[in-house]
C-alpha positions in Angstrom: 105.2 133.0 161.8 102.4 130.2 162.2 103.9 128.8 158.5 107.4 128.4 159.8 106.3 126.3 162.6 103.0 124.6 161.5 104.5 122.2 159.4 107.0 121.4 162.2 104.2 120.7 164.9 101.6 118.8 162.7 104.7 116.1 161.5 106.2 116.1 165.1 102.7 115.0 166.2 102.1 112.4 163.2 98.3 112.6 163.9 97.1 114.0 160.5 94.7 112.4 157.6 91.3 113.0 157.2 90.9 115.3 160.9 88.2 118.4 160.9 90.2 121.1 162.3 89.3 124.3 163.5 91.8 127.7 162.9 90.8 130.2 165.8 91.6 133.8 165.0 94.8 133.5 162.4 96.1 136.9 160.8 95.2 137.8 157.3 97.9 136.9 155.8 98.7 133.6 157.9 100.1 130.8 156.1 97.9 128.0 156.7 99.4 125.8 153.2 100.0 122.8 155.5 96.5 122.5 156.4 94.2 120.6 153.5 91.5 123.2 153.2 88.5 120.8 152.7 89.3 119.9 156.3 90.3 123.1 158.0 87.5 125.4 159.2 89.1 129.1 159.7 87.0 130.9 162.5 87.9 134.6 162.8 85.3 137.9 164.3 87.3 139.9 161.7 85.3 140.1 158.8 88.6 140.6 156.1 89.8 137.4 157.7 87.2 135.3 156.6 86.7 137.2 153.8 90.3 136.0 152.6 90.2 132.9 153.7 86.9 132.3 152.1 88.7 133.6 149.0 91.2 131.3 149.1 88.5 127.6 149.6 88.8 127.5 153.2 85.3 126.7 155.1 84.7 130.0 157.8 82.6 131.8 160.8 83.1 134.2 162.9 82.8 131.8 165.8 83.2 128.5 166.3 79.6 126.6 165.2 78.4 125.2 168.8 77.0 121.8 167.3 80.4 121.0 165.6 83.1 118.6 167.1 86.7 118.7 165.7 89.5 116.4 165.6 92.3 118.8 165.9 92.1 122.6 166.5 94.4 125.4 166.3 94.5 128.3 168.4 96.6 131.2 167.2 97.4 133.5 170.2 96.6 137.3 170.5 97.6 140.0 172.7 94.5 140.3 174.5 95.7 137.5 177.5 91.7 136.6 178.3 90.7 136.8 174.7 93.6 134.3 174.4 92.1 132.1 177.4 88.4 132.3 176.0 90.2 130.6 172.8 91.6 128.4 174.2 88.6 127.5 176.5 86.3 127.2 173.4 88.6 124.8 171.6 89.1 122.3 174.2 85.4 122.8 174.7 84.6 121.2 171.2 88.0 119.5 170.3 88.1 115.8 170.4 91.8 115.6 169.8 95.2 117.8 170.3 94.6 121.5 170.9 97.5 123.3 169.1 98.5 126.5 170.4 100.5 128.9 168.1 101.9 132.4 168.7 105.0 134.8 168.6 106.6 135.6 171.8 105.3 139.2 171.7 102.0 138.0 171.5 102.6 135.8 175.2 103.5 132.5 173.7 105.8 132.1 176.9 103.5 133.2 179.3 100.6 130.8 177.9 102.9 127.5 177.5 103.4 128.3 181.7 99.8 129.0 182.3 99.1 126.1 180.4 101.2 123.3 182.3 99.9 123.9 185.2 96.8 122.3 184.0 97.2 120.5 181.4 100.1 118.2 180.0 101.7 120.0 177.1 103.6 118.8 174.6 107.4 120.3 174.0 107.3 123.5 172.7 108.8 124.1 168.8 110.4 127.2 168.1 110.9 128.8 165.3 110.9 132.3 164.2 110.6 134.3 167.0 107.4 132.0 168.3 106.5 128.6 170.0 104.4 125.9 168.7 102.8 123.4 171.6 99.9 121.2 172.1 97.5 119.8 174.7 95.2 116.9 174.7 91.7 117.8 174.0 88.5 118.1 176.4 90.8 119.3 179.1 88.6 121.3 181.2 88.5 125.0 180.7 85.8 126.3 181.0 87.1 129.2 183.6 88.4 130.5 181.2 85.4 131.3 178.7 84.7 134.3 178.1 82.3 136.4 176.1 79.7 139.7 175.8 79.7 140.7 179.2 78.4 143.8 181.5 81.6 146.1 182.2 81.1 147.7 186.0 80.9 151.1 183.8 77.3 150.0 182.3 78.6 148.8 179.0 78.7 145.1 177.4 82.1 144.1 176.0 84.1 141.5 175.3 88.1 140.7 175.9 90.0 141.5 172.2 87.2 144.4 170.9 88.7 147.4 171.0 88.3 149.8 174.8 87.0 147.1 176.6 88.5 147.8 179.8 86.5 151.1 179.3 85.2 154.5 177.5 88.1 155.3 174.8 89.0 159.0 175.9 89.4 159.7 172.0 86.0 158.8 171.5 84.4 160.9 174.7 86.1 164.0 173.1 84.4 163.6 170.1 80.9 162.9 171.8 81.5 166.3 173.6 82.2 168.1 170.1 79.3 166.8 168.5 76.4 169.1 167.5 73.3 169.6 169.5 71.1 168.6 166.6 71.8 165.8 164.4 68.9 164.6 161.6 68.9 162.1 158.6 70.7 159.1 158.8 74.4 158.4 160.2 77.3 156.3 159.8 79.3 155.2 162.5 82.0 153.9 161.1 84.3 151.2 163.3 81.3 151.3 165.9 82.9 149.2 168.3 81.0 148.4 171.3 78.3 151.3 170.1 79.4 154.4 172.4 79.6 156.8 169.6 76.5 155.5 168.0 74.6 155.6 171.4 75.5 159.4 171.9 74.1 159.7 168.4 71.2 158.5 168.9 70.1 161.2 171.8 69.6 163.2 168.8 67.2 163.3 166.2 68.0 161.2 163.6 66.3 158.6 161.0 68.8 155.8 161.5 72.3 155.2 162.9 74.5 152.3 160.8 76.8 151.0 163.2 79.7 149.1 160.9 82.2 147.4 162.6 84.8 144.2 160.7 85.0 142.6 164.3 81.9 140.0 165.1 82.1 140.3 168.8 82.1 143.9 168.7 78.4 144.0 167.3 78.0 141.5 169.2 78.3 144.1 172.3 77.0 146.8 170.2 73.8 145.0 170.2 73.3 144.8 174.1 74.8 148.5 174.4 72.5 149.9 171.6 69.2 148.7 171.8 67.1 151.5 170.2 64.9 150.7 167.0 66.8 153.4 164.5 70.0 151.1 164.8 70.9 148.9 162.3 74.2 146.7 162.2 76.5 145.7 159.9 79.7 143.0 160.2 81.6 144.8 157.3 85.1 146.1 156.5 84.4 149.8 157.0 86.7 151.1 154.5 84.4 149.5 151.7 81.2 149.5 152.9 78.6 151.2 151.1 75.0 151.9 152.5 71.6 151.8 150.3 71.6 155.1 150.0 74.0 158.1 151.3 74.3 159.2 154.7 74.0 162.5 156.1 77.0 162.6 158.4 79.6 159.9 159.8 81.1 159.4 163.1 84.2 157.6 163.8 87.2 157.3 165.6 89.1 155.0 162.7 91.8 152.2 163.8 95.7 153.2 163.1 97.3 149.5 163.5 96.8 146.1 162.4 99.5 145.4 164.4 101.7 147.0 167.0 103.3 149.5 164.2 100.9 152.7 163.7 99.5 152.4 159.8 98.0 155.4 159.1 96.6 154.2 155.8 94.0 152.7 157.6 92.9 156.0 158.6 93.0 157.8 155.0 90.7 154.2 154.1 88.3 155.8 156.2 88.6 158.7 155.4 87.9 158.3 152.2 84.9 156.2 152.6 83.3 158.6 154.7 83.3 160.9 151.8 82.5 158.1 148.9 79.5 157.4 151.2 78.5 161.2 152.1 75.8 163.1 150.7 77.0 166.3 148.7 76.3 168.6 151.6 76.9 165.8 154.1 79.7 166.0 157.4 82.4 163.7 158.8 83.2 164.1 162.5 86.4 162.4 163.4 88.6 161.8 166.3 91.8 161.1 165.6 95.6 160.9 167.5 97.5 164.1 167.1 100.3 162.6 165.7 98.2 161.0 162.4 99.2 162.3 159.2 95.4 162.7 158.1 95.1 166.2 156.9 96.5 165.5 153.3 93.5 162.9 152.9 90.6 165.3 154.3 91.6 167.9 152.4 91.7 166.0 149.3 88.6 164.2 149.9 86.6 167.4 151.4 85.9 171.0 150.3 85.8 172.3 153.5 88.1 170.8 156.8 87.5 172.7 160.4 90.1 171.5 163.0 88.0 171.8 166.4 89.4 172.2 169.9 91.2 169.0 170.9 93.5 167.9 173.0 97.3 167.6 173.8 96.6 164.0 172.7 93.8 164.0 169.5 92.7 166.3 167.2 88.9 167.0 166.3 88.1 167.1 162.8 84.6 168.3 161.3 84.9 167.9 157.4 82.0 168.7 154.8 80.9 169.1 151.3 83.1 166.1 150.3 84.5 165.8 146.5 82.7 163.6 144.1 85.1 161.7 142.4 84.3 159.6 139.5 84.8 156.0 140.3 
């Protein structure tokens, strides 16, 4: 992990003191101790990430603040390989100094330290815990390599690293079939994504459509995809989120993973949120893979749970008159 082999990289380099340095996209519980945090600026599209970090007396964005230059920066790798480039585009971009590039081998460490020397002169790699630690002098020239909200050949805006965005998530095109005719009142979509759910949605009748999504760039998307009036957006952990006032039925086709092991308690999160945020007589309309253990969490946070015709691969779910519990 990035605090086995931090420490390692920033003394082998004997370049620290009083350098502004920006974190780009470190995992909640990253271990940035060997960082001073009245220097470091953590910049993460996940809203719990800077939500921690912010916690913790770290200085933190979404993105990286265009009009800022850095001394040092940090780029912590992710599996997305071109959300990965766009990083490390943007940091060389704004980076006066040594671009530090951190990741485990699963995440394509290897396979970035090659791509890398072929352009740039990197430093020798530290490993350490299943991961390599390298660097590369600043204001190298990447900008190939950037990437952001951008027009899909299927119609759609997206972005490399939000979730589908190599196209429609099948999960989510079932559950756009299933969905009823007429819709009214006001809806959650919760985990929005790029907006396809919330776009279907909003063929229907409704008041207003709250497309809540923890990932920046997502919304970002979600804005170009979804441009209709009744929207409204909100970057916000969608297990907690709470609207002004109740909704009359949610969408959502919830996450199962933080990382590459499935975690359905991310699933029962939203599940229970949906009903927290339901009107009495209110409906959830979820997608889900057929595998998830979700039916002990519906039934225990909804009166009434109708399995609908699925697939081989997900399950429909339409659950209603969800159980007030006293909080």
């Amino acid at each position: 992990m990035i605090g086995d082999r931090l420490p390692l990289a920033l003394d082998a380099m004997d370049a620290w003191g009083d350098s502004t340095v920006a974190v780009l996209h470190p995992a909640e519980d990253a271990d940035l101790s060997a960082l001073p945090k009245a220097h470091a600026h953590i910049v993460s599209p996940l809203i719990t990430v800077c939500a921690r970090f912010e916690r913790m007396g770290y200085t933190v964005s979404p993105e990286l603040p265009k009009d800022t230059r850095f001394t040092a920066s940090i780029v912590c790798l992710t599996r997305a390989r071109a959300e990965a480039q766009a990083l490390v585009a943007a940091a060389t971009a704004q980076t006066d100094g040594p671009v530090i590039v951190d990741g485990q081998k699963t995440d394509g460490a290897d396979s970035m330290l090659k791509a890398l020397r072929q352009r740039a002169e990197v430093s020798a790699p530290i490993s350490k815990a299943h991961g390599k630690i390298y660097w590369i002098p600043g204001g190298a020239d990447f900008s190939d390599w950037a990437r952001g909200p951008e027009l899909h050949p299927g119609g759609f805006w997206t972005a490399p690293g939000v979730f589908s965005a190599d196209g429609v998530d099948p999960a989510s095109a079932l559950l756009v079939e299933a969905l009823p005719e007429t819709m009214v009142g006001t809806v959650a979509d919760l985990g929005a994504g790029w907006g396809f759910l919330s776009a279907h949605v909003l063929t229907r009748d409704v008041q207003t459509v709250h497309l809540v999504d923890a990932h920046d760039m997502a919304l970002q998307c979600a804005r170009h995809n979804v441009t209709d009036d009744r929207a409204r957006f909100h970057w916000a952990d969608a297990t907690t989120w709470t609207p002004a006032e109740k909704v009359d039925a949610v969408v959502m086709n919830p996450p199962f993973h933080k990382s590459r092991s499935a975690d359905p308690a991310i699933g029962r999160a939203f599940i229970a949120n949906a009903a927290r945020i339901l009107r009495p007589h209110g409906a959830l309309w979820m997608v889900a893979n057929r595998h998830l253990p979700y039916e002990d969490a519906l039934t225990s946070d909804f009166a009434k749970v109708v399995e609908l015709d699925g697939d081989a691969r997900f399950k429909l779910v339409r659950a209603e008159r969800p159980r007030q519990r006293k909080r």
